[in-house]
C-alpha positions, 0 to 999 in steps of 0.5 A: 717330117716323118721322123719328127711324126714319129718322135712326138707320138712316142713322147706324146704316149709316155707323157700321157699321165704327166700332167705337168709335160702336157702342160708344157705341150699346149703352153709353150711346145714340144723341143726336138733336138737333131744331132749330127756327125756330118764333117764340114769337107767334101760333099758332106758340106752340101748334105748338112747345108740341106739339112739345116734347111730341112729341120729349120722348116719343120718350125712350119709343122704344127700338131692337133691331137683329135679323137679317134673314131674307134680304137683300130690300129688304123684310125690311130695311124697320124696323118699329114696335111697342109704344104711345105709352108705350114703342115698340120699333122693329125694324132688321134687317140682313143677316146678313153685317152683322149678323155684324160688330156688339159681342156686345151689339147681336147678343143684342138689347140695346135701344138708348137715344135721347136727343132734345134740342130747341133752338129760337130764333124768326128771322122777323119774328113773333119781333122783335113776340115779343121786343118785345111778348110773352113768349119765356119758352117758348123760353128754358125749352125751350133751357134743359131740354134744353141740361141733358139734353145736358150730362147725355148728355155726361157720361155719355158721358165716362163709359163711352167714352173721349172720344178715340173721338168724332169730332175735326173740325179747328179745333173747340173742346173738347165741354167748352168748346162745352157751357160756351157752348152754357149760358153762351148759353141764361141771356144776354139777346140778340135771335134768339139763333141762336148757341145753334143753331150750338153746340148742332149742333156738338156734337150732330155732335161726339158722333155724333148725329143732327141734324133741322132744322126751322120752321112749314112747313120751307120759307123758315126751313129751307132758309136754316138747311140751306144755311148747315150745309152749307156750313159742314160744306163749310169745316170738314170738307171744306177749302171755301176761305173765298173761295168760301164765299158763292158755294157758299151763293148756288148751293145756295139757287138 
């Protein structure tokens, strides 16, 4: 909860000029993507059993945007309420800011989360998974929540017009990365991290929120981390491709 909290107030602050994301907020709801390393061996088998459960109740969250008293970094500060079952939390913004957002937002609409969870085991604990256990919990996992994202999107399409989401350059079409993003959660293939780099660019292509995530966020993280990075570097920032490795080498020093 604390880090969806986190999320939103951040994506809420840089989509606050974009008239077409704050549309997309109050008309359909904010998509918050968690990604996982976790194994499916040992007693990493019990933490993503727990973990799925956590970030499927945070479909219960809802957010109201409200205005803030006066402009101290305090009155700013969010604030939860409500019980397991149904949360509500609280996000005030300065007046001068709050003046600016849809009629919607202003009157207290609550605001929808949808939290999707995609998990693809990378350690060596995974390899004895594959070859010895039973990995049908991430591939019931990926498959669940690849049917929530296809369903957001569809809805989405829906209600906002798909010109309106970000267009990053050389992306394939939402359509096209959702038939791969299933079309690789039903295949048959070893540490499929595949699934994690679709269901990412997508999840950024419709204005989401991402979290990543392993056993401990260390090791499996910040491999995970440094790679995005780098490739939102390329992608969105014109990194040349010959400096690619030597940028990925750097930020894992």
């Amino acid at each position: 909860l604390a880090a969806l909290v986190c999320g939103f107030v951040m994506r809420l602050y840089a989509g606050l000029q974009d008239k077409d994301f704050l549309r997309q907020l109050h008309l359909v709801g904010l998509v918050a993507q968690f990604e996982s390393l976790l194994s499916t061996y040992s007693e990493e088998i019990g933490m993503l059993e727990d973990m799925e459960v956590g970030i499927s109740d945070l479909q219960k969250v809802m957010f109201k945007i409200t205005e803030a008293k006066t402009d101290d970094l305090r009155e700013l500060q969010p604030s939860v309420c409500g019980r397991r079952d149904h949360y509500t939390v609280e996000v005030p913004l300065p007046q001068v800011i709050f003046q600016t957002l849809p009629e919607e937002i202003k009157e207290g609409k609550l605001l929808r989360v949808f939290p999707v969870l995609f998990n693809v085991g990378i350690n060596e604990q995974q390899t004895i998974a594959e070859r010895f256990g039973d990995i049908s919990l991430q591939e019931r996992i990926n498959q669940k929540n690849f049917e929530i994202l296809e369903a957001y999107y569809k809805t989405v399409s829906e209600k906002v017009p798909l010109e309106c989401l970000p267009c990053f350059q050389t992306q394939t079409d939402i359509k096209e990365l959702l038939e791969m993003l299933g079309h690789n959660v039903v295949t048959k293939k070893r540490k499929n991290v595949e699934i994690l780099w679709v269901a990412g660019t997508i999840c950024r292509r419709l204005n989401g929120i991402r979290f990543t995530s392993c056993k401990s966020a260390k090791d499996r993280t910040s491999m995970s981390v440094t790679l995005e990075q780098c490739a939102l570097l390329r992608d969105e920032h014109q990194l040349s491709k010959d400096f690619f490795v030597r940028a990925l080498d750097c930020m894992r020093r």
